[in-house]
C-alpha positions as CSV (number, residue, x, y, z in Angstrom):
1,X,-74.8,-93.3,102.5
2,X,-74.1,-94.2,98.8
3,X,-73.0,-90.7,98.1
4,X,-71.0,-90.6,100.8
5,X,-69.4,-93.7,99.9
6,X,-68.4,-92.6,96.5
7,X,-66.9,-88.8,98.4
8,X,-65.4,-91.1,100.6
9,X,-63.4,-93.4,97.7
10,X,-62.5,-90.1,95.7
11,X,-62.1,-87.3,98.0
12,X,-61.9,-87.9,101.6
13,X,-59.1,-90.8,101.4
14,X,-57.2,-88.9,98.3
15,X,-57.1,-86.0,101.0
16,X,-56.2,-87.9,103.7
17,X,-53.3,-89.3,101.7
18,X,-52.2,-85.9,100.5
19,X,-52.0,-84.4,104.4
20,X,-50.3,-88.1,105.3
21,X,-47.0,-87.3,102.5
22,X,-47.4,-84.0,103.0
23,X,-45.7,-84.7,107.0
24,X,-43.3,-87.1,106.0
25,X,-40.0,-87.1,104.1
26,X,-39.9,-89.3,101.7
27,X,-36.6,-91.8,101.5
28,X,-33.5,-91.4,99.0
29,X,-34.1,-95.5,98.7
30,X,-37.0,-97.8,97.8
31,X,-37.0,-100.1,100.1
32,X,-36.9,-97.9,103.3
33,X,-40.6,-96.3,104.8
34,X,-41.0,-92.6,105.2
35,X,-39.9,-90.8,108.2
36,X,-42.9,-88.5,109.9
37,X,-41.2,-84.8,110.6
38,X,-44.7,-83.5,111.4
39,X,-46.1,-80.7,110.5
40,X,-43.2,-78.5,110.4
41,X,-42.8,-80.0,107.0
42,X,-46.0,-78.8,106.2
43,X,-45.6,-75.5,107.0
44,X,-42.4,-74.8,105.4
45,X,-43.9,-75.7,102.1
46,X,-46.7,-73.5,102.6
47,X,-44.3,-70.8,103.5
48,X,-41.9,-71.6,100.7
49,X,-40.8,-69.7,97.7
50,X,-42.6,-72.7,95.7
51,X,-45.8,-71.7,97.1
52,X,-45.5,-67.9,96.9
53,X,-44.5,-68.5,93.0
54,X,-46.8,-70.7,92.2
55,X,-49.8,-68.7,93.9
56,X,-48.7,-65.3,92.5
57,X,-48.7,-66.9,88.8
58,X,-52.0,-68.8,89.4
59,X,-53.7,-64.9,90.7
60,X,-52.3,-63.7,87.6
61,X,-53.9,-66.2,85.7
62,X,-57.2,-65.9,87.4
63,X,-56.9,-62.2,87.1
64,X,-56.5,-62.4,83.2
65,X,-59.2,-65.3,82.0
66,X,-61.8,-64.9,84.7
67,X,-63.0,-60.8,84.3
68,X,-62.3,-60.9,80.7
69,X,-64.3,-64.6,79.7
70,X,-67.0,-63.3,81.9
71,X,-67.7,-59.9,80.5
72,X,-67.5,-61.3,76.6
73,X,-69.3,-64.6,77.7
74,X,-71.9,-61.4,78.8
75,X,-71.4,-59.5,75.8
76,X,-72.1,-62.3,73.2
77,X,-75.4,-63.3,74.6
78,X,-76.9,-59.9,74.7
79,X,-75.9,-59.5,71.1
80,X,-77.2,-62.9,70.1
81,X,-80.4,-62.3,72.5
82,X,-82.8,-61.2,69.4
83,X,-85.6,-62.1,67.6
84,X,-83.8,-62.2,64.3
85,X,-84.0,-64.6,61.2
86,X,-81.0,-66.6,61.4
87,X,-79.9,-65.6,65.4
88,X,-79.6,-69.7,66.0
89,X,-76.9,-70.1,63.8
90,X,-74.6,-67.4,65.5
91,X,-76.2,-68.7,68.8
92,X,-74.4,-72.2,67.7
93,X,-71.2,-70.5,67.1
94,X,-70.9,-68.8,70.0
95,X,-71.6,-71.8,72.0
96,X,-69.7,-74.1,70.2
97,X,-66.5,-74.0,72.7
98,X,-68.2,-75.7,74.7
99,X,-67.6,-78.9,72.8
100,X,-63.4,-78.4,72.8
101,X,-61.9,-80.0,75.4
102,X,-59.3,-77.7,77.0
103,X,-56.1,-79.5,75.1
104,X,-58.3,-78.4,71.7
105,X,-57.9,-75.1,73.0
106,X,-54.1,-75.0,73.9
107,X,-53.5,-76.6,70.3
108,X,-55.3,-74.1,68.5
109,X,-53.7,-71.5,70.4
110,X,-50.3,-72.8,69.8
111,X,-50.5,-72.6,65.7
112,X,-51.5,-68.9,66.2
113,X,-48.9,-67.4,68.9
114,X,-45.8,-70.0,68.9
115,X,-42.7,-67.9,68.5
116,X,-41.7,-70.4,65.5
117,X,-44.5,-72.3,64.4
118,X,-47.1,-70.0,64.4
119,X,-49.2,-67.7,62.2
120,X,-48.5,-64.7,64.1
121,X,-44.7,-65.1,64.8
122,X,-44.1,-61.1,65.4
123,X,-46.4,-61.0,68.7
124,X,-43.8,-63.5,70.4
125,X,-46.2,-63.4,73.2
126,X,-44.5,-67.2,74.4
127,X,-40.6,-66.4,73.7
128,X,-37.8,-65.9,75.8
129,X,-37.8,-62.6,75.5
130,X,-41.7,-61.6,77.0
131,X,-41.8,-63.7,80.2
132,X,-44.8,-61.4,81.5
133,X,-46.7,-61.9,78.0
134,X,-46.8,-65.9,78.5
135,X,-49.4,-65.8,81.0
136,X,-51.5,-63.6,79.6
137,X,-51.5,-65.5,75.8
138,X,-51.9,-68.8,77.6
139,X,-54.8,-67.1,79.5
140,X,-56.4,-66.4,76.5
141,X,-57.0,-70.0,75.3
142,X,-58.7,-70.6,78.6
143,X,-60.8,-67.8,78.3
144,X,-61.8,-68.8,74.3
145,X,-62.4,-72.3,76.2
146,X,-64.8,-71.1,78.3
147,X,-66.6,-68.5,76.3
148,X,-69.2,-71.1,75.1
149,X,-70.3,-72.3,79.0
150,X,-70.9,-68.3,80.0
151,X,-72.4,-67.8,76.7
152,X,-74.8,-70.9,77.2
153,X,-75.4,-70.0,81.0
154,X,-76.0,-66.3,80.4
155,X,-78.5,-66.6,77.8
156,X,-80.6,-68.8,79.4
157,X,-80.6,-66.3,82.0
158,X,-81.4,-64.2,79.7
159,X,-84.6,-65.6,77.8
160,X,-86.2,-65.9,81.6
161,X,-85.9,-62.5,82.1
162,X,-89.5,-61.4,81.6
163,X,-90.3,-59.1,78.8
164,X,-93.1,-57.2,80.1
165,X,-90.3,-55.8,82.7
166,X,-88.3,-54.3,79.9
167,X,-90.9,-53.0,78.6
168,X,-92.4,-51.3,81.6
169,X,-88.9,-49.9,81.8
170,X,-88.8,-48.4,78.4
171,X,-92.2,-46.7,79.0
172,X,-90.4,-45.3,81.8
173,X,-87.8,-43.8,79.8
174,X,-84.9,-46.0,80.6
175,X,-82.9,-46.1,77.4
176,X,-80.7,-49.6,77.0
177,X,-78.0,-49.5,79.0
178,X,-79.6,-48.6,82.0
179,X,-82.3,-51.2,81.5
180,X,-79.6,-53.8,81.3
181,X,-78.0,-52.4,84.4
182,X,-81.3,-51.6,86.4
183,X,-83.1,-54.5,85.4
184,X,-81.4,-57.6,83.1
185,X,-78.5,-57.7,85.2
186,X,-79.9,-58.0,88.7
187,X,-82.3,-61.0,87.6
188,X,-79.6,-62.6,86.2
189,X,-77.1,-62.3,88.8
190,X,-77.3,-66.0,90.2
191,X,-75.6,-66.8,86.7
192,X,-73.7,-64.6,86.9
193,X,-72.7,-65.7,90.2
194,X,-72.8,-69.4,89.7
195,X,-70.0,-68.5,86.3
196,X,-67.4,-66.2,88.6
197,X,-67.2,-69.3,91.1
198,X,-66.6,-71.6,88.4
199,X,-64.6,-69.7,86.4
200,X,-62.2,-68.9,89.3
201,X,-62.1,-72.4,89.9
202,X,-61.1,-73.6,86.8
203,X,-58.3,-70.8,86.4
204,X,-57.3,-71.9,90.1
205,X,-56.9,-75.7,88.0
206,X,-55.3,-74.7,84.8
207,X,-52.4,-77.3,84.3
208,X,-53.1,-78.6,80.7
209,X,-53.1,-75.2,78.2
210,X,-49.7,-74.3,80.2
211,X,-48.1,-77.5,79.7
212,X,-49.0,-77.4,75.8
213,X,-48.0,-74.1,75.2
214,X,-45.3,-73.1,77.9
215,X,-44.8,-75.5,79.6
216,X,-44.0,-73.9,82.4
217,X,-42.1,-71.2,80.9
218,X,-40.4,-68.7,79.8
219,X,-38.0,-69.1,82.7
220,X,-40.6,-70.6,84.6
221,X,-42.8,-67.6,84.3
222,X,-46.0,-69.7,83.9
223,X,-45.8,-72.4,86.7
224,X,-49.2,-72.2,87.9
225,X,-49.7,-74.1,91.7
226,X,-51.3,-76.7,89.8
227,X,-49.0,-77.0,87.1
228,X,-46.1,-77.3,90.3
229,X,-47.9,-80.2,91.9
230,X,-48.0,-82.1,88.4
231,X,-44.4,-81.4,88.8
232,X,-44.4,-82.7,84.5
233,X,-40.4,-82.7,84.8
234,X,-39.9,-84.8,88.1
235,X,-37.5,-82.2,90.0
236,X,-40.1,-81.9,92.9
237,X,-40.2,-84.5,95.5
238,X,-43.3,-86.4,96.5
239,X,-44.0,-84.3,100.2
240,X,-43.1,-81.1,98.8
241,X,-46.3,-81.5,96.1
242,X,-48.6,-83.1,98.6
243,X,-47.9,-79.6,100.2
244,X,-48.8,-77.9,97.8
245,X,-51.8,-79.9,97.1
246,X,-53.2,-79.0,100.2
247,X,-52.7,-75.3,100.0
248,X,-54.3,-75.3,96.8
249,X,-57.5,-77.2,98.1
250,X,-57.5,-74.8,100.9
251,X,-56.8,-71.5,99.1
252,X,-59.7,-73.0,96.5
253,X,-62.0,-73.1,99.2
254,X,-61.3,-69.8,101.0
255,X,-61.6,-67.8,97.5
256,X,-64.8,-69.9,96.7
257,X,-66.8,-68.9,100.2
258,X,-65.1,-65.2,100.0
259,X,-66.8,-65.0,96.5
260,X,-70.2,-66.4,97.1
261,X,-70.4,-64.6,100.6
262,X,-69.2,-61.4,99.2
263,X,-71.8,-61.4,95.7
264,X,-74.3,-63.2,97.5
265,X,-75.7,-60.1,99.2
266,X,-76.0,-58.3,95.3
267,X,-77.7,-61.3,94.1
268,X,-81.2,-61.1,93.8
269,X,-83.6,-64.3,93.7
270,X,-86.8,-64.3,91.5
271,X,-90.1,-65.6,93.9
């Protein structure tokens, strides 16, 4: 009953409220209630051009920081898994993301790739003039972000991966790569899992690195769903993002059971 409570204060009501706006038309004047249209309003906005924008740049998002955080996330904590003399200090490094918040990030980000501030000026990855490049240089922050968590995550996996199995599998002739694909990577595929969920999640989310490097742009290039319902500008009105809210909590869900259905079956659980 507590925990209920508290999903009842911060989620169930907030949704409630959302799906409530997201029916009615809100008035031109202050002092006048909103009219309920039904749910004709409703689907319209999931239907609109607003929606279809929004979802196709937040896919694109997803489809540039998720794979690519994931496999180096991997990559990094096979190299730093050794017994070596000093391994915890690059261990350290590559986890230290983790402690930037994701406005660090976007800052950092912005002093190397900003078309007129920046250190590297001739990529122009964020002008005018590259609209398609936007998403992917913003998408890069996130990913930097987030290296630290699947670093983290995946070597912990890693050190509980018994070594006596490796070893069998050296006697048996398996060179590295195919241990690591034969063995390491099916005992650690609940990380592995657990990290594609909340990766995709978070890209789903991003609003913050987009508004501090783009923000929204070039030519609106980079208006994530999210970054639509925080509507930063005030051009949207109030039951247009309440829409929108709710297809993003929906299509969040839907990719979030398609995923864990889908690599639940090639995840293997240890006794």
């Amino acid at each position: 009953l507590p925990a209920h409570a508290v999903f009842a204060v911060f989620a169930d009501f907030p949704l409630y409220r959302l799906l409530s706006d997201s029916v009615r038309r809100q008035p031109r004047f202050l002092n006048k209630p909103p009219t309920y249209v039904g749910f004709s309003q409703l689907k319209d906005t999931l239907t609109s051009s607003e929606f279809t924008s929004g979802l196709g740049h937040s896919a694109l998002f997803m489809l540039y920081a998720v794979p690519l955080g994931l496999v180096l996330g991997v990559l990094l904590a096979v190299a730093a898994h050794r017994r070596l003399k000093g391994i915890k200090v690059f261990q350290t490094v590559f986890s230290s993301t983790v402690a930037s918040s994701v406005a660090v990030a976007s800052v950092v980000f912005f002093t190397l790739v900003n078309p007129e501030v920046g250190y590297f000026k001739d990529v122009s990855w964020l002008s005018l003039n590259s609209p398609g490049s936007a998403m992917f240089s913003v998408s890069l922050s996130s990913v930097w972000q987030n290296l630290g968590l699947t670093f983290i995550i995946v070597l912990a996996a890693l050190q509980a991966v018994p070594d006596e199995l490796n070893e069998a599998a050296t006697l048996d002739g398996f060179g590295p790569v195919r241990r690591f694909f034969r063995i390491t990577v099916p005992l650690i595929s609940p990380a592995l899992l657990f990290l594609g969920i909340v990766l995709v999640v978070n890209a789903l989310q991003a609003y913050a690195q987009i508004e501090v490097l783009t923000g929204g742009g070039p030519a609106g290039a980079t208006e994530t769903l999210l970054y639509k319902i925080a509507d930063p500008k005030g051009i949207r009105p109030l039951e247009l993002r309440a829409g929108l809210s709710i297809g993003l909590f929906v299509l969040t869900g839907a990719v979030a059971l398609v995923q864990y259905s889908l690599l639940s079956r090639r995840v293997h659980y240890g006794d």
